[in-house]
RODO-2510 file (C-alpha; in nm, 4 decimals, decimal comma):
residues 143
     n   res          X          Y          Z
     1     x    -2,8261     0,2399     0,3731
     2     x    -2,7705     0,4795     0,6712
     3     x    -2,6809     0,2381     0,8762
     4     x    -2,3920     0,0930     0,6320
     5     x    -2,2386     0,4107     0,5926
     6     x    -2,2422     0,4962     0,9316
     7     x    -2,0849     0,1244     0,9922
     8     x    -1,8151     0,2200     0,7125
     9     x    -1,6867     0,5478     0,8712
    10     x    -1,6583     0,3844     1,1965
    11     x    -1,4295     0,1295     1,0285
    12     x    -1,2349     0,3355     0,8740
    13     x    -1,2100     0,5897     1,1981
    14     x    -1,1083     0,2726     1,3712
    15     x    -0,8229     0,1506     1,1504
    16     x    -0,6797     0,4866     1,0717
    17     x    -0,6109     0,4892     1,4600
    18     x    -0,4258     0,1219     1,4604
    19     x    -0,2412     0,2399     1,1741
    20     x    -0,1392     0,5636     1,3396
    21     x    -0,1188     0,3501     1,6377
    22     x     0,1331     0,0940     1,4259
    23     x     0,3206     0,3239     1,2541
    24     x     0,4305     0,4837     1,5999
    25     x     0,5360     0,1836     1,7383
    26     x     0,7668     0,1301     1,4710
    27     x     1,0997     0,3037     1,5426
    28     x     1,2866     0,2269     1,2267
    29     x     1,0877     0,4463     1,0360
    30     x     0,9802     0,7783     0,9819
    31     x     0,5819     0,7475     0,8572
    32     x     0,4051     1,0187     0,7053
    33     x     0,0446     1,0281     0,6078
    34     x    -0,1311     1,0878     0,2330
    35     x    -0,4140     1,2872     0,1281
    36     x    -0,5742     0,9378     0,0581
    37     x    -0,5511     0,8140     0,4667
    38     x    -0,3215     0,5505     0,4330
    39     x     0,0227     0,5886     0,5993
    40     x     0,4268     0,5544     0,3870
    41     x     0,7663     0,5746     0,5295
    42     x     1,0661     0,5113     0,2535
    43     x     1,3186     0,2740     0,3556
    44     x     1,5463     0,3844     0,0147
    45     x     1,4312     0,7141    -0,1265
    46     x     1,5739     0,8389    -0,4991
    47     x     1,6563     1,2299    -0,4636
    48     x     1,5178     1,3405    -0,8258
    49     x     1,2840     1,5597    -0,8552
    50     x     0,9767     1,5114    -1,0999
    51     x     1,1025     1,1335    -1,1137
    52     x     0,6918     1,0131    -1,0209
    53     x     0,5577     0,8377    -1,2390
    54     x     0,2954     0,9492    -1,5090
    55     x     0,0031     0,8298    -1,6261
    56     x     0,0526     0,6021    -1,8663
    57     x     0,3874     0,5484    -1,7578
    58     x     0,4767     0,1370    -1,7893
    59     x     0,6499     0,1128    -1,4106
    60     x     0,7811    -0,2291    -1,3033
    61     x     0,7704    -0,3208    -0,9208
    62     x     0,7543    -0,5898    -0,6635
    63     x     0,5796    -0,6034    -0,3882
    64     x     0,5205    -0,7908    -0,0071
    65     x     0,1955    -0,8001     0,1919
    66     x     0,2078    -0,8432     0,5638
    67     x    -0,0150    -0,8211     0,8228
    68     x     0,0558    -0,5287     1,0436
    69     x     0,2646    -0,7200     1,3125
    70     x     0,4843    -0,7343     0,9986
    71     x     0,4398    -1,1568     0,9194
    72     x     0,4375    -1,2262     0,5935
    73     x     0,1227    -1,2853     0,4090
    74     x     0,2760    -1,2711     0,0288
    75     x     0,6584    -1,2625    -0,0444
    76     x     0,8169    -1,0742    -0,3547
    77     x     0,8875    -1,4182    -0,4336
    78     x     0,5716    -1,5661    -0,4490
    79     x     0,4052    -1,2629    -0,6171
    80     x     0,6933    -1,1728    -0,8520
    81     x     0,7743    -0,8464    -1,0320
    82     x     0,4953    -0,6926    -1,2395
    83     x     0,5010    -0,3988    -1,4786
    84     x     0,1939    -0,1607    -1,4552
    85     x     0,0827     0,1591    -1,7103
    86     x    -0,0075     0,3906    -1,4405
    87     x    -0,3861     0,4730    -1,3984
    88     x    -0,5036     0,2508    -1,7680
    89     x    -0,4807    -0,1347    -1,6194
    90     x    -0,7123    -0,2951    -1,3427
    91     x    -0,4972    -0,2900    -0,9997
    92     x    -0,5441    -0,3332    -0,6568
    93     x    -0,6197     0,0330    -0,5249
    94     x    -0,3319     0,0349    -0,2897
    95     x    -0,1280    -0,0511    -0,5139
    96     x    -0,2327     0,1853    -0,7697
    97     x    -0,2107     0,4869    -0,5134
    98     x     0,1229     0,3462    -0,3220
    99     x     0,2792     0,3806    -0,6915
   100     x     0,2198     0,7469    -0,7392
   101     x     0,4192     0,7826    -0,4997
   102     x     0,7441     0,5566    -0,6022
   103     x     1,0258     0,7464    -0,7801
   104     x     1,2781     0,4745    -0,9766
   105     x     1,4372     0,2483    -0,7108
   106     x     1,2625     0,3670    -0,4289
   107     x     1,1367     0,1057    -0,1498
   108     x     0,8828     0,2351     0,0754
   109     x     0,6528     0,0375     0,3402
   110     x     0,2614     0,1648     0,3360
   111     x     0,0233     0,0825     0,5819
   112     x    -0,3241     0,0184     0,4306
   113     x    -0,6788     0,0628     0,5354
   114     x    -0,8605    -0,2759     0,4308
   115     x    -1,0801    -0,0631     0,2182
   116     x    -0,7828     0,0014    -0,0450
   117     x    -0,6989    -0,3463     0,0060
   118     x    -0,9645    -0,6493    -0,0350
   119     x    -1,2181    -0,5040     0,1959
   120     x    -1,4877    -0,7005     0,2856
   121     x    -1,4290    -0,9434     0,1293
   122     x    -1,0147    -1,0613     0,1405
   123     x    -0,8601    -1,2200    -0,0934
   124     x    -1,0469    -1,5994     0,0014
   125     x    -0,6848    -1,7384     0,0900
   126     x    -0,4630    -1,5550     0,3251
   127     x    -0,6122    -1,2417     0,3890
   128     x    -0,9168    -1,1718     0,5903
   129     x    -1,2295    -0,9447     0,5489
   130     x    -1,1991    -0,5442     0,6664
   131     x    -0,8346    -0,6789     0,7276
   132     x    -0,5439    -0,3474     0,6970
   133     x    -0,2104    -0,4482     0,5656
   134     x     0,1315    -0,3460     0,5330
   135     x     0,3077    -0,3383     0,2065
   136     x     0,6225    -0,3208     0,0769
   137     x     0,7006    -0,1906    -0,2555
   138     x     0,9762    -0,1496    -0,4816
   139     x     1,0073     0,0002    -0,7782
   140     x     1,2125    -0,1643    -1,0266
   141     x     1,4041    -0,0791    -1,3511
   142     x     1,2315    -0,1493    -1,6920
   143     x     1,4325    -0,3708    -1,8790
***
């Protein structure tokens, strides 16, 4: 069990350098870095304040996955828009944290660690095991 964790943190110290290392390679936008690890720079950002969602909160969104040398795993298209009660439905964990953070009509790119994405396991199509990920979310108005 040891040996696991140990294996885990040196994972995760690993891809939390490619990401830094990824996001400063990228000069189009300005990342910053969450409590949770992962990385988010917003390509539109709403000025409200309080406009984050709450829990409950139904919030409708698309999303993209890439991989991080930004080719496209999943489009918008081919995932298509979903609507979400924040924190009281089953969701991907990036997702759910990435979301938190989306004010109405925002659009921000996140770089995951694999382990809030499909971890060791990927998703059994396009993305691999202990693979990290960019997304690309935008939230949507509720019609």
């Amino acid at each position: 069990m040891s040996t696991s964790a140990q294996r885990n943190k040196n994972l995760l110290k690993k891809e939390e350098e490619l990401l830094k290392s990824v996001a400063s390679r990228d000069s189009l936008l300005n990342f910053e870095i969450s409590e949770s690890g992962f990385l988010f720079a917003y390509k539109k950002q709403n000025s409200q304040k309080n406009a984050f969602p709450k829990k409950r909160e139904l919030v409708r969104f698309q999303y993209q996955i890439e991989d991080l040398e930004q080719n496209i795993i999943y489009s918008f298209e081919e995932l298509g828009p979903v609507t979400y009660a924040i924190d009281q439905e089953d969701l991907l964990p990036a997702l759910r944290e990435g979301l938190r953070l989306l004010k109405p009509d925002d659009v921000v790119v996140f770089l995951f660690p694999s382990y809030l994405c499909y971890s060791y396991q990927g998703d059994g199509q396009k993305i691999g095991i202990n693979q990290p990920l960019r997304f690309t979310i935008e939230r949507l108005p509720i019609n």
